[in-house]
VEXDREN-2710 file (C-alpha; in Angstrom, 1 decimal):
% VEXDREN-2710
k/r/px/py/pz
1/UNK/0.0/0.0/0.0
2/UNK/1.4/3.5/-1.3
3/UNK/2.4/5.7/1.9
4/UNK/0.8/9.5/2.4
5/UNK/3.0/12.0/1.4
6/UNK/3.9/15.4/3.3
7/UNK/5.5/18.4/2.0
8/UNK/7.6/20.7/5.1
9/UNK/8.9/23.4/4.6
10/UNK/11.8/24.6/6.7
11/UNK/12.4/21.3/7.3
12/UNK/16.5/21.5/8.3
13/UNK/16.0/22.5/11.2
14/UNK/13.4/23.6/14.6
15/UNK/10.0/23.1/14.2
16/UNK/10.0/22.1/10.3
17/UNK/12.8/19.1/11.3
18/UNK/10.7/18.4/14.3
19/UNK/7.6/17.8/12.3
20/UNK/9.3/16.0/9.6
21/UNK/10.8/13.0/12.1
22/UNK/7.1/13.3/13.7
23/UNK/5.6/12.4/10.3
24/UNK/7.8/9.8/9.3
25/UNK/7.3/7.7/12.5
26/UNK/3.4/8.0/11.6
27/UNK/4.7/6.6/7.8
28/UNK/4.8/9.8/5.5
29/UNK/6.4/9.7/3.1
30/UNK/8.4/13.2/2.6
31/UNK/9.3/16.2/0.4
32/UNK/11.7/18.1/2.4
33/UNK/12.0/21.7/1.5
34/UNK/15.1/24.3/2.9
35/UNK/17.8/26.3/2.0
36/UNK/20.7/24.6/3.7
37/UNK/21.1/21.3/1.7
38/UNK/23.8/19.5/4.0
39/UNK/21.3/19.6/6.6
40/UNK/18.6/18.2/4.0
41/UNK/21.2/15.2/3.4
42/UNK/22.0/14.7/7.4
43/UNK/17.9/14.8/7.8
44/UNK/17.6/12.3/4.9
45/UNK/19.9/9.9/5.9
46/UNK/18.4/10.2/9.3
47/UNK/14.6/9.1/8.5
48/UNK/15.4/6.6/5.6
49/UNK/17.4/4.8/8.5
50/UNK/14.9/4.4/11.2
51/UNK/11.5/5.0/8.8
52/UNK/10.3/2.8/6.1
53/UNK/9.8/5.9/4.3
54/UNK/10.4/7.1/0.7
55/UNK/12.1/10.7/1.7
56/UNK/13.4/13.1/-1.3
57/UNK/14.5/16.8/-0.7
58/UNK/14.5/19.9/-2.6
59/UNK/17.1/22.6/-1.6
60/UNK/15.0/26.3/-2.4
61/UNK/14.6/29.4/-1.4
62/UNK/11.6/30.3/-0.5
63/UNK/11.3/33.7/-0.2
64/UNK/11.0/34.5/-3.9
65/UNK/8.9/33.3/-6.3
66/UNK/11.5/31.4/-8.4
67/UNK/12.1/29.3/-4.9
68/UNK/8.6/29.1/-5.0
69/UNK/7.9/27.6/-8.3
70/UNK/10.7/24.6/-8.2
71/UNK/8.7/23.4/-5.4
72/UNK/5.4/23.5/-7.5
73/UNK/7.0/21.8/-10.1
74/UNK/8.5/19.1/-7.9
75/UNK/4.9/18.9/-5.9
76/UNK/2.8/18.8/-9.4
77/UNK/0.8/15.8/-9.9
78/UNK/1.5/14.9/-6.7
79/UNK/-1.4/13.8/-4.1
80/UNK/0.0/16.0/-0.9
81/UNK/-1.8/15.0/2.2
82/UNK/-0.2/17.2/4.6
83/UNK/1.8/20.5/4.0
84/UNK/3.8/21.9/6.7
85/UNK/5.1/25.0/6.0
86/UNK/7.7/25.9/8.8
87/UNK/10.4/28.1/6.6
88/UNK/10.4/31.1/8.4
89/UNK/12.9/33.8/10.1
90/UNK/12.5/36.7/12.4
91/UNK/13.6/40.0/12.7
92/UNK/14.6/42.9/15.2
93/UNK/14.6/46.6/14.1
94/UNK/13.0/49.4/13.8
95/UNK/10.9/49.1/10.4
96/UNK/12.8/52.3/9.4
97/UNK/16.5/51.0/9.8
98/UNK/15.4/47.2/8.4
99/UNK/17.1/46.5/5.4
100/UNK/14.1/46.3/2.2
101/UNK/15.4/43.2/1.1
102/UNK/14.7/41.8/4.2
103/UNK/11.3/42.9/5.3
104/UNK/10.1/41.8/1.4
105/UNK/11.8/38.7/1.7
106/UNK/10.0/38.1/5.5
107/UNK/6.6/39.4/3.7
108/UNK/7.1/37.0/0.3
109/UNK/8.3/33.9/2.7
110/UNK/5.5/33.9/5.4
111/UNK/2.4/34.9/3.8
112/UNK/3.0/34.7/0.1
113/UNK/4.4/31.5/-0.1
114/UNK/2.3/30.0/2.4
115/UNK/-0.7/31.3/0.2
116/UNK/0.7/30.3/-3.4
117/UNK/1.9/26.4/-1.9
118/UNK/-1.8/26.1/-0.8
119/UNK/-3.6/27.1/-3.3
120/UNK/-1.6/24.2/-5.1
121/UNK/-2.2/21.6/-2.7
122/UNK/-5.8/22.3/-2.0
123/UNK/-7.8/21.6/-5.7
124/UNK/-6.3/18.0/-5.0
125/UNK/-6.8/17.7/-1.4
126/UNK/-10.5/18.8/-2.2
127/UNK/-10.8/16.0/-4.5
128/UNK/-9.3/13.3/-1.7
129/UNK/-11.6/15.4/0.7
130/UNK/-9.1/14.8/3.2
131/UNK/-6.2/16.9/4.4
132/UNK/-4.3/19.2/6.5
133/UNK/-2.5/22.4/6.2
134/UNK/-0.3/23.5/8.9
135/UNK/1.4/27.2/9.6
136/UNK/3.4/27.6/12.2
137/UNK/2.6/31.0/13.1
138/UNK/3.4/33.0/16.4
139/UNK/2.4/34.3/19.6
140/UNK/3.9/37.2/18.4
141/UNK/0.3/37.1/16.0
142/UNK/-1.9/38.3/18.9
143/UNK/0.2/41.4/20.4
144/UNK/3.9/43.4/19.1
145/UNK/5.6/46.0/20.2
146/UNK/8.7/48.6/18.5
147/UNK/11.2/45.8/16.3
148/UNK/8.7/43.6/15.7
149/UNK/5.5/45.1/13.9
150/UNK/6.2/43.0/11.1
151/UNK/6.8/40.0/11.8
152/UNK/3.8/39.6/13.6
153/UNK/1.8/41.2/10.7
154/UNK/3.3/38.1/8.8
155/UNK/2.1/35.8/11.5
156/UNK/-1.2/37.5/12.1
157/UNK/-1.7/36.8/8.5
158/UNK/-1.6/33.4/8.9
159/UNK/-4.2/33.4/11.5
160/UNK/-6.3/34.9/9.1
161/UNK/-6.0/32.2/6.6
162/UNK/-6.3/29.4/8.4
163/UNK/-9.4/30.8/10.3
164/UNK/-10.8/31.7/6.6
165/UNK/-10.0/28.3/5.0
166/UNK/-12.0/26.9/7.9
167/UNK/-15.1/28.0/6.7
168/UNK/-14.6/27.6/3.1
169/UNK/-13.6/24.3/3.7
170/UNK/-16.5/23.5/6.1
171/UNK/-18.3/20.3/5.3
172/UNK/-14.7/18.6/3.7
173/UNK/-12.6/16.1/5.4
174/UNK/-9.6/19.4/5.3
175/UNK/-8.1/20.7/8.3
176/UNK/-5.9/24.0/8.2
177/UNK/-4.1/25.0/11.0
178/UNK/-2.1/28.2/12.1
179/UNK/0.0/27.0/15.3
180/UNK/1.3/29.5/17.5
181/UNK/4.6/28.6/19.6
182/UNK/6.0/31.3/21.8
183/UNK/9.9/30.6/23.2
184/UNK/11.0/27.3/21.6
185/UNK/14.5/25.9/21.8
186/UNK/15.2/26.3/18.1
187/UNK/18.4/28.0/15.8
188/UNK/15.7/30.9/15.4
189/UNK/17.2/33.3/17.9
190/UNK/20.6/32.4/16.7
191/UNK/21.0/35.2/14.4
192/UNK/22.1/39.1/13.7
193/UNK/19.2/40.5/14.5
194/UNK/19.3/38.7/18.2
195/UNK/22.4/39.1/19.4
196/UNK/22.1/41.3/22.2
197/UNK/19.2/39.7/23.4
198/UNK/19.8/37.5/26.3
199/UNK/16.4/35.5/27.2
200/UNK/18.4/32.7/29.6
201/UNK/16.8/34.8/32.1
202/UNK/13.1/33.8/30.6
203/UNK/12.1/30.5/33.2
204/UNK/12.1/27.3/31.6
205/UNK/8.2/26.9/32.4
206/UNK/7.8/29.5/29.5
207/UNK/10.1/27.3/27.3
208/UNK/9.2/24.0/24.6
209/UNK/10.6/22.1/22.8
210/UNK/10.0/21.7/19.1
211/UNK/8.6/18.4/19.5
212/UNK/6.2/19.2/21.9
213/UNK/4.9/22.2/19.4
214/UNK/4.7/19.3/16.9
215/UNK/2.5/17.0/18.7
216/UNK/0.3/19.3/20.4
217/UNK/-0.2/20.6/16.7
218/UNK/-0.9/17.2/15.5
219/UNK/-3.3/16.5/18.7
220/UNK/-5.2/19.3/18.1
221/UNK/-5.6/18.9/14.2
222/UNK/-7.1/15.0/14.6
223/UNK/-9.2/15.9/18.3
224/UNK/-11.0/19.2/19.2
225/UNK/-10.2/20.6/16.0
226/UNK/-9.3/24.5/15.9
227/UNK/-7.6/26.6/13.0
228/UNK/-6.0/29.0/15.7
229/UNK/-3.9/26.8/18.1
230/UNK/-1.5/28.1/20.6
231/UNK/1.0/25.7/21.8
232/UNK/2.0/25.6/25.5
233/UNK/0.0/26.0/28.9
234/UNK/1.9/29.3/30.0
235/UNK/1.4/30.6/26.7
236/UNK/-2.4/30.0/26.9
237/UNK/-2.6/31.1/30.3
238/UNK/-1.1/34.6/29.3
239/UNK/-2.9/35.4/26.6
240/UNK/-6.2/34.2/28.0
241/UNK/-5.4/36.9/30.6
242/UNK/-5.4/39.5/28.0
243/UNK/-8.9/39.2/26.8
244/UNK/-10.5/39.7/30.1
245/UNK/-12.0/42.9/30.0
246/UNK/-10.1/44.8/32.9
247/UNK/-7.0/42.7/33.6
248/UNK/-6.2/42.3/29.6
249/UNK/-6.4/46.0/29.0
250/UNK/-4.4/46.9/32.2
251/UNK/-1.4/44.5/31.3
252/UNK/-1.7/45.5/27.5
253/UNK/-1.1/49.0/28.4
254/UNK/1.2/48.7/31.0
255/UNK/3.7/46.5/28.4
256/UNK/3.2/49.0/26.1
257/UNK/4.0/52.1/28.0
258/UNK/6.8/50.3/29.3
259/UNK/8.0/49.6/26.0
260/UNK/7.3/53.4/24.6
261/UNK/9.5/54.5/27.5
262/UNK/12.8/52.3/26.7
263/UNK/12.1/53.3/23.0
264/UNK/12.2/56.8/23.7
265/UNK/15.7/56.9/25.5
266/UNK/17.1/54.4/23.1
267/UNK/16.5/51.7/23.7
268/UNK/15.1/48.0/23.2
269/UNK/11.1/47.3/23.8
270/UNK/10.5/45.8/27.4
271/UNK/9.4/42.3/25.5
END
């Protein structure tokens, strides 16, 4: 019997690696998509020996739309099951000083690709009526502060679509998903724009792993279904806090003023 197949995106490393191994224990196989092609090989070599998968990979870039369009030709007459799309990268800065290759880049790689690599998978997944679309989006979707406006535009887009394909998928056997990690123990701090942020102060109650984003995102695709799913108990607990009427609105503006104030003597957000 012919196995599933998954796309991922991102898949060398964090949450897109993570939900590549997850797949291939549950006997996917895989179209692994990233930049970095050693780490495709290393991940390959990994999952062919302790999967009885078929696992090929694809080394793109994805935020431009020739990136884009080797991975619709290697996905074309294909019937995806499941696409993951993990590629992703963050950003500190004030939108002013951000370089514009970067912000169109961040813009073309969250939202535009995630739109254009659905739109391909769905008219066959519709057909199947059966299958699932997973973002990984953000916490940073539901509040921002200076640096960050957008990136978590980006990641409030993806809210959005998952929420909107929802409901024009209602009555199919097609789940989409935006899930929403906060501090996970990935490479995605581990750049430029963070280096002068120390967050080994942050508790380790407030930390996951990538594997635990990955099967509470699988959990809650096949029980209690939601398109909006934020991963973590802390992370839940905090930003249930912010929609109570008085509470919320107190904490929401005291992080901002807080943040306003560093800003205007020079300095970082609070958060």
């Amino acid at each position: 019997m012919k196995n599933s197949l998954a796309v991922v995106t991102g898949a060398s490393s964090g949450i897109g690696r993570a939900y590549a191994l997850f797949l291939a224990a549950k006997g996917y196989d895989l179209i692994l998509i990233a930049r970095r092609s050693e780490a495709l090989e290393l991940l390959t070599k990994e999952i062919k020996e302790k999967f009885p998968v078929n696992v090929e990979f694809l080394t793109a870039d994805l935020s431009n739309r020739d990136g884009v369009d080797s991975v619709l030709a290697k996905i074309n007459n294909r019937n995806t099951d499941v696409l993951v799309h993990a590629a992703g990268f963050g950003t500190r800065g004030h939108l002013a000083d951000l370089p514009i290759e970067e912000l169109e880049k961040q813009v073309y790689l969250h939202d535009v690709t995630a739109t254009l690599l659905t739109r391909a998978v769905l008219p066959g997944m519709t057909e199947r009526n059966t299958g699932f679309i997973i973002f990984i989006s953000s916490m940073a979707a539901f509040l921002t502060t200076a640096e960050y406006p957008v990136y978590s535009a980006t990641k409030s887009y993806l809210n959005i679509l998952a929420t909107g394909l929802r409901d024009e998928l209602a009555g199919t056997g097609i789940k989409v998903q935006a899930v929403c990690p906060g501090l996970t123990r990935t490479g995605f701090m581990h750049t430029e724009y963070y280096k002068n942020f120390d967050y080994s102060a942050v508790p380790d109650m407030f930390w996951m792993e990538p594997e635990e984003v990955v099967e509470e995102s699988w959990r809650r695709l096949t029980h209690r279904y939601k398109p909006v799913v934020v991963s973590g108990r802390m992370n839940r607990i905090f930003l249930n806090t912010l929609q109570f009427p008085v509470l919320g609105n107190l904490i929401r503006t005291l992080m901002g003023r807080a943040s306003r104030r560093r800003v205007a003597k020079g300095l970082p957000p609070a958060f």
